[in-house]
C-alpha positions in Angstrom: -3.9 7.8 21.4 -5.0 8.3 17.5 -1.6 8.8 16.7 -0.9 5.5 17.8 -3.2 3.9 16.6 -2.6 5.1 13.0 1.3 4.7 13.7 0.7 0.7 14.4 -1.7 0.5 11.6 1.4 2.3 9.4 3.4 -0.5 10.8 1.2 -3.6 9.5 1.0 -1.6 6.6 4.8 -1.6 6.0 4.7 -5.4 7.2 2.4 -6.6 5.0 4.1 -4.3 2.0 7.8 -6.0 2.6 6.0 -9.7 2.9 4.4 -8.9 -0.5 7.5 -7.9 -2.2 8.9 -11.0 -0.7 6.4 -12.8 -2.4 6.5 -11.4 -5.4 10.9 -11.6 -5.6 9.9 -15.0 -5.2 7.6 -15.6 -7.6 9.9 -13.8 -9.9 12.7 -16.6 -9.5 10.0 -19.0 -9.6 9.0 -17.9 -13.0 12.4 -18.8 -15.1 12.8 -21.9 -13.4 11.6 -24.8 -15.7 8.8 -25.8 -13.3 7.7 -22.1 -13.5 8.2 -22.1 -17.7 6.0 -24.8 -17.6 3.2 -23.5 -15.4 3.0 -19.7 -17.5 3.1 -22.0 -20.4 -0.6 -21.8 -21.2 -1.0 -18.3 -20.3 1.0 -17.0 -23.4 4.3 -16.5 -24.9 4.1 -13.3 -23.6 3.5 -14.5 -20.4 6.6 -16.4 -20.3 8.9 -13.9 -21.5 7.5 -11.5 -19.1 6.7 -12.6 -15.8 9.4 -12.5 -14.1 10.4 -9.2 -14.8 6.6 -8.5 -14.1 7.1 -10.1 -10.5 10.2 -8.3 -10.2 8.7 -5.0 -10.4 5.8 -5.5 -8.4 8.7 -6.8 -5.7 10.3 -3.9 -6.1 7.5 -1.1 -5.8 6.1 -3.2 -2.8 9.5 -3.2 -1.1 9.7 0.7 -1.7 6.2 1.3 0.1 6.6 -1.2 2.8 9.7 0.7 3.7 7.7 4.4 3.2 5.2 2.8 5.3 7.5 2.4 8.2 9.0 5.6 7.7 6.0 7.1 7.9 4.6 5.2 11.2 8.5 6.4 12.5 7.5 9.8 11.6 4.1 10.0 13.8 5.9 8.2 16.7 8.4 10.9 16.6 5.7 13.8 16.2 6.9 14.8 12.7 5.3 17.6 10.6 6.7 16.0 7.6 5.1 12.5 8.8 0.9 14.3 9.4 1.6 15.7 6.1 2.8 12.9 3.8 0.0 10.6 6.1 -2.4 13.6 4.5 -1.6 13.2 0.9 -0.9 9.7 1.0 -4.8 9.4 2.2 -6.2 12.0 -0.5 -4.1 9.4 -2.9 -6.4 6.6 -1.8 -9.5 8.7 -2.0 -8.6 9.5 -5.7 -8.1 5.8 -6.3 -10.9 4.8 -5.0 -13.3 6.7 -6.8 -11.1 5.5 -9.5 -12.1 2.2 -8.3 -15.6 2.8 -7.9 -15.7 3.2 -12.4 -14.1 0.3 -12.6 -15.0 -2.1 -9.9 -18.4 -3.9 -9.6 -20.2 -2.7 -6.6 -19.8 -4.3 -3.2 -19.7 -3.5 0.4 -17.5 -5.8 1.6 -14.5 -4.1 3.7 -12.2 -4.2 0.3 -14.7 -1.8 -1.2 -14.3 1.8 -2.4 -16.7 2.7 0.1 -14.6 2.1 3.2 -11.6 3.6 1.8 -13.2 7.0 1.0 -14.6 6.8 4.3 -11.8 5.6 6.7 -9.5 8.2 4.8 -11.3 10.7 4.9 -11.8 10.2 8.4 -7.6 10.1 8.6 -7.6 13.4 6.8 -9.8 15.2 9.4 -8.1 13.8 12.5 -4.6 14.8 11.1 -5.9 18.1 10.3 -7.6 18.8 13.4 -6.1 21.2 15.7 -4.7 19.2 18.5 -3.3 16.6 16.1 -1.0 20.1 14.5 -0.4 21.3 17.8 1.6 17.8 18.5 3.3 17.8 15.4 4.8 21.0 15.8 
């Protein structure tokens, strides 16, 4: 049941990844047409020159994890070793980023926080290392 759980919640994951990098391809057209020009205008020449290459990138490493993301949530449908271990480090990632996050970020405690990040990954680390969730994947 856990599994499945965390393989759905994979699967928004990669949804909401691949309608970002939608977004962002978008906005990446949008800034070299003349209505966009005009709009990043005030921001800077800088701005201008570079936001749609900006836009493109951000496109393009959101397309790359919404696609890892549904790879992944493949991998723990299929039982996977490959799949509880990458779902492992990909959570020890977040922790390191969010403590990151908590240096850099003003305090809250609203579900965006640092907080719940440490906590709900850390939570994924120990489920995917206990042993009934190894006996599956193997």
């Amino acid at each position: 049941m856990g599994i499945t759980i965390l393989a759905l919640l994979q699967i928004l994951a990669g949804v909401q990844a691949l309608a970002a990098s939608l977004v962002y391809f978008i906005l990446s057209s949008w800034a070299k047409s003349p209505e966009g020009l005009a709009e990043l205008a005030p921001s800077g020449d800088w701005v201008v020159r570079n936001a749609s290459g900006v836009f493109f990138l951000l496109a393009c490493v959101y397309f790359i994890l919404g696609i890892g993301s549904l790879l992944l949530a493949r991998g723990y449908f299929n039982g996977d070793e490959w799949a509880r271990r990458k779902g492992r480090m990909i959570a020890v990632l977040a922790i390191v980023l969010a403590l990151l996050g908590i240096f850099i970020l003003p305090d809250r405690l609203d579900p965006g926080a640092p907080f719940w990040t440490i906590l709900l990954n850390a939570v994924v680390i120990a489920y995917l290392g206990s042993r009934n969730v190894r006996a599956h994947f193997r």
